[in-house]
GURO-575095 format. One record per residue (C-alpha): residue in three letters; chain; x, y negated, z. Coordinates in steps of 0.2 Angstrom, whole numbers, padded with zeros to 4 digits, always signed. Layout:
<nodes>
   type   mol    east   north      up
    ALA     A       X       Y       Z
...
</nodes>
This chain:
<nodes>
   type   mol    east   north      up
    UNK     A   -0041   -0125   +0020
    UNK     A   -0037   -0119   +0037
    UNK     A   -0029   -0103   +0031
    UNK     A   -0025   -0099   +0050
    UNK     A   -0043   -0099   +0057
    UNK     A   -0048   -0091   +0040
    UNK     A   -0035   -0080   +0044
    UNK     A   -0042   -0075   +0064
    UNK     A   -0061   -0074   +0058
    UNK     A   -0054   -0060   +0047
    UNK     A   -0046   -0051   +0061
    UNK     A   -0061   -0053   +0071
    UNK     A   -0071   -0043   +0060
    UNK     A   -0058   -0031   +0054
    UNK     A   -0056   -0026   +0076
    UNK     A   -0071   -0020   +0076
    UNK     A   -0066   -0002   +0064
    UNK     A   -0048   -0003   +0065
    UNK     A   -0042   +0005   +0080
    UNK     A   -0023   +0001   +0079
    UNK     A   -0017   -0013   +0085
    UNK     A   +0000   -0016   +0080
    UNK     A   -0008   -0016   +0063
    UNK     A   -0018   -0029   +0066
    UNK     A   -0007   -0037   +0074
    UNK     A   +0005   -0038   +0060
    UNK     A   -0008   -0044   +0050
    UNK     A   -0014   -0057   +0062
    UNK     A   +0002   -0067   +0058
    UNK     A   +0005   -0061   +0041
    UNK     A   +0001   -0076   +0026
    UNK     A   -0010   -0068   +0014
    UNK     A   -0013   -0083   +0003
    UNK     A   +0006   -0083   -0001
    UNK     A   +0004   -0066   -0008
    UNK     A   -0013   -0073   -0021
    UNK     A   -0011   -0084   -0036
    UNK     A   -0016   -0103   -0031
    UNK     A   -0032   -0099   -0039
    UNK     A   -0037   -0087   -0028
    UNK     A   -0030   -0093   -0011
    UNK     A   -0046   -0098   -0004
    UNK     A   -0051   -0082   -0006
    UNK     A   -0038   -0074   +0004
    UNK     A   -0047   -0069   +0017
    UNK     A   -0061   -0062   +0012
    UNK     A   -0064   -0044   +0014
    UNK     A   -0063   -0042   -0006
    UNK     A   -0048   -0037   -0018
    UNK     A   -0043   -0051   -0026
    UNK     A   -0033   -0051   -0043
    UNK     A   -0014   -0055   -0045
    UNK     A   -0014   -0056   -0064
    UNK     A   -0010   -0042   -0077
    UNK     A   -0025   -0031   -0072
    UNK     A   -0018   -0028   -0054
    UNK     A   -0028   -0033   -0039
    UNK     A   -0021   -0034   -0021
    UNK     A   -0033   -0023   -0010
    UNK     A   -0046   -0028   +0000
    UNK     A   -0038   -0032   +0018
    UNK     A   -0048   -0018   +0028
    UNK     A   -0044   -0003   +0017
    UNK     A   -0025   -0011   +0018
    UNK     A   -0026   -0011   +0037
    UNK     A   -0035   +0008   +0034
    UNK     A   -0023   +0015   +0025
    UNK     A   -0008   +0009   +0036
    UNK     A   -0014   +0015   +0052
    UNK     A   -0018   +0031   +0043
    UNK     A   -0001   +0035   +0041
    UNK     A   +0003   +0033   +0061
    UNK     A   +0020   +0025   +0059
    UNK     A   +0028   +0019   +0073
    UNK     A   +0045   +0010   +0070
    UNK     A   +0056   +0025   +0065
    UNK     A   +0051   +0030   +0048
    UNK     A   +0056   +0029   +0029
    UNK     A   +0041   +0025   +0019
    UNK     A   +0039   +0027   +0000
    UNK     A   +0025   +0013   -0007
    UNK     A   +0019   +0018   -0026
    UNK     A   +0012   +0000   -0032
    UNK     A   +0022   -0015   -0026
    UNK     A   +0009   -0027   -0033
    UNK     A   +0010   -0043   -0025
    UNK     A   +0020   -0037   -0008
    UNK     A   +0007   -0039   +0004
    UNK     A   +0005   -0019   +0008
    UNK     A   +0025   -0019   +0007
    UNK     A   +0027   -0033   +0020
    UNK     A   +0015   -0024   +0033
    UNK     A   +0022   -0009   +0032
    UNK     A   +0039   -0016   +0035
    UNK     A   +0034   -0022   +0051
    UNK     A   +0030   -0008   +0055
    UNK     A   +0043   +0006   +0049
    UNK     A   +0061   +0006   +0049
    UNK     A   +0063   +0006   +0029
    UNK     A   +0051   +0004   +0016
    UNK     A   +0054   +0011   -0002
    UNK     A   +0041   +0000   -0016
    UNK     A   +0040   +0004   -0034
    UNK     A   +0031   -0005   -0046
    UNK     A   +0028   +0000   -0065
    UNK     A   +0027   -0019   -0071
    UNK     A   +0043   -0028   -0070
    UNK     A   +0034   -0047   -0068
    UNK     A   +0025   -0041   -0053
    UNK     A   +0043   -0032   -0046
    UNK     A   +0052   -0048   -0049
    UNK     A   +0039   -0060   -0040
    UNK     A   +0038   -0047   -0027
    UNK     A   +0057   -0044   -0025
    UNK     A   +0059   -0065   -0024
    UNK     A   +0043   -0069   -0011
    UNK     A   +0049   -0053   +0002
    UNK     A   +0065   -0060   +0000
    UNK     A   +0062   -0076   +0003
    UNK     A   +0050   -0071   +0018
    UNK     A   +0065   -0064   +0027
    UNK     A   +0063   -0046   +0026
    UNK     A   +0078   -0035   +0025
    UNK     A   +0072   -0018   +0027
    UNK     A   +0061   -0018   +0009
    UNK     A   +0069   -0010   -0005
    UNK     A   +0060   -0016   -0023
    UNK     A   +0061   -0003   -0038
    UNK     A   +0056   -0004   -0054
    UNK     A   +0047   +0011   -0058
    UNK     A   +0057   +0025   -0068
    UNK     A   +0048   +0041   -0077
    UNK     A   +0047   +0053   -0062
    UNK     A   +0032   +0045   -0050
    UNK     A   +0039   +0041   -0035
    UNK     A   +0057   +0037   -0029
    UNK     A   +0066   +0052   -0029
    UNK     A   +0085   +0046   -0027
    UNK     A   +0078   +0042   -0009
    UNK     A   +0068   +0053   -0002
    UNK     A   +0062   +0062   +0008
    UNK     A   +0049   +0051   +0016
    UNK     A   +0040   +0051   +0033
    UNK     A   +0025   +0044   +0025
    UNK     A   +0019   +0041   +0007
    UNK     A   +0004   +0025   +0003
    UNK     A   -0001   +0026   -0014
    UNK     A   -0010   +0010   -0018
    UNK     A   -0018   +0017   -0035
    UNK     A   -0030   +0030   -0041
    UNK     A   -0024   +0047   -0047
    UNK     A   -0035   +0060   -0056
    UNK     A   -0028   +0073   -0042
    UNK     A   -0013   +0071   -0030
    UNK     A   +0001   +0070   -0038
    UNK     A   +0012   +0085   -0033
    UNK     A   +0029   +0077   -0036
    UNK     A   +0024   +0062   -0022
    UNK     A   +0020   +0078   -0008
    UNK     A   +0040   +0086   -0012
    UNK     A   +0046   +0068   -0009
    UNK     A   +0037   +0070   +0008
    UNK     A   +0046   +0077   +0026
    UNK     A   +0037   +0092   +0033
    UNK     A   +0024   +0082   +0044
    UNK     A   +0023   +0068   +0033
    UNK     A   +0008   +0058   +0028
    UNK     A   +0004   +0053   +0013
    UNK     A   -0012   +0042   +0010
    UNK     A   -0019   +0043   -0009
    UNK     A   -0034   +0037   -0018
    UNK     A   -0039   +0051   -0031
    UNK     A   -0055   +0052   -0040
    UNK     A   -0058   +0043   -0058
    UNK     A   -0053   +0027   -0065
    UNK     A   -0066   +0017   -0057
    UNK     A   -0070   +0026   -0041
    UNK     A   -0061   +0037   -0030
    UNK     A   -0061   +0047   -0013
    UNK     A   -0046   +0041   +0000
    UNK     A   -0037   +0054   +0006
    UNK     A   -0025   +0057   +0020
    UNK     A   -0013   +0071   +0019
    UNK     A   -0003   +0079   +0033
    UNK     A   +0013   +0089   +0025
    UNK     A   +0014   +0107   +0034
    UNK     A   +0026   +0122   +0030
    UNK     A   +0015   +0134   +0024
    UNK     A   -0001   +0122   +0021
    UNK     A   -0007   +0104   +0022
    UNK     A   -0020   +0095   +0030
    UNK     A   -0033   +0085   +0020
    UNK     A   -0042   +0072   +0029
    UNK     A   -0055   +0061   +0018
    UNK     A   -0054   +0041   +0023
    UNK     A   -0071   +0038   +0013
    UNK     A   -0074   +0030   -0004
    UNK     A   -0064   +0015   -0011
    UNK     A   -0059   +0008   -0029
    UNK     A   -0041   +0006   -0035
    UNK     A   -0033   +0001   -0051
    UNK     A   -0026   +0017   -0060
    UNK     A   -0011   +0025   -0056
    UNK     A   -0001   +0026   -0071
    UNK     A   +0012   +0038   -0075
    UNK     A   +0018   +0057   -0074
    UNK     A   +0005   +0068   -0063
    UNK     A   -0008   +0053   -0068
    UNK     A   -0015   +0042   -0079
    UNK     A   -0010   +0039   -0096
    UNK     A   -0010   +0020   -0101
    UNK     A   -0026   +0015   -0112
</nodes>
């Protein structure tokens, strides 16, 4: 398969509602079928989630490229990533900020993740395994926040690892179907912008979901 032209077509089509061209840019170049079980790699790009095994998916490539412009970064920052998955979001984003913080709850996924960014050359990724407290407070604060699962509400302890004008992009709604939301840290209030509908696998953990 001709993963590059698959790869262009994909970037076509995602120019025409993504605005941000340094996010596309990085995703231009970017191999997503290294970040896909060899099952799925012809898949790769599609505009669908795909799945990476134990019941996680990697996003579908426009609400990745969405959510990262969303947060407006521009070289400097300190981003927090809730949901390492496969690495794909974690990889972008690293491109783009100074330093990028990722937890993930399932050590498999943190390990494959650690090795592949690893082996990809980044140095500015920082792969956690996920502790009790959501989040990665030992680090913070964070200029901006991706949260790349569902949440019944926004989880408060994520919005105190936040700098004042920070953003934090969430999905929050039910298990199967949520509202993605941007939020703008202020002093005294914060501003809620909705991103439109999406679907995420459920965040697990304190100020979310129990397992089932």
């Amino acid at each position: 398969m001709d993963f590059e032209a698959a790869r262009t077509e994909l970037i076509k089509r995602l120019t025409t509602e993504i605005r941000d061209k340094r996010v596309l840019k990085v995703m231009s170049r970017l191999p997503r079928e290294s970040f896909v079980p060899p099952e799925e790699q012809h898949l790769a790009y599609e505009d669908i989630p795909l799945p990476i095994g134990l019941g996680q998916t990697i996003s579908q490539p426009y609400i990745i490229a969405l959510m990262t412009a969303s947060l407006g970064l521009t070289g400097k920052e300190r981003v927090l990533e809730i949901g390492t998955g496969s690495g794909y979001q974690a990889a972008i984003l690293a491109e783009l900020a100074r330093l990028v913080v990722t937890v993930e709850r399932l050590p498999a996924l943190a390990k494959e993740a650690r090795s592949l960014l690893g082996s990809l050359g980044y140095k500015n990724i920082k792969v956690h395994l996920a502790e009790l407290t959501l989040g990665w407070p030992a680090e913070a604060p964070y200029d901006a926040i991706i949260v790349t699962a569902g949440a019944p509400k926004v989880p408060d302890i994520l919005l105190k690892q936040l700098v004042i004008g920070g953003r934090m992009v969430t999905p929050v709604g039910s298990r199967y179907e949520q509202e993605l939301y941007k939020i703008t840290k202020g002093r005294d209030k914060n501003v809620v912008q909705s991103l439109g509908g999406c679907r995420f696998v459920s965040l697990i953990g304190e100020s979310a979901w129990e397992e089932e």
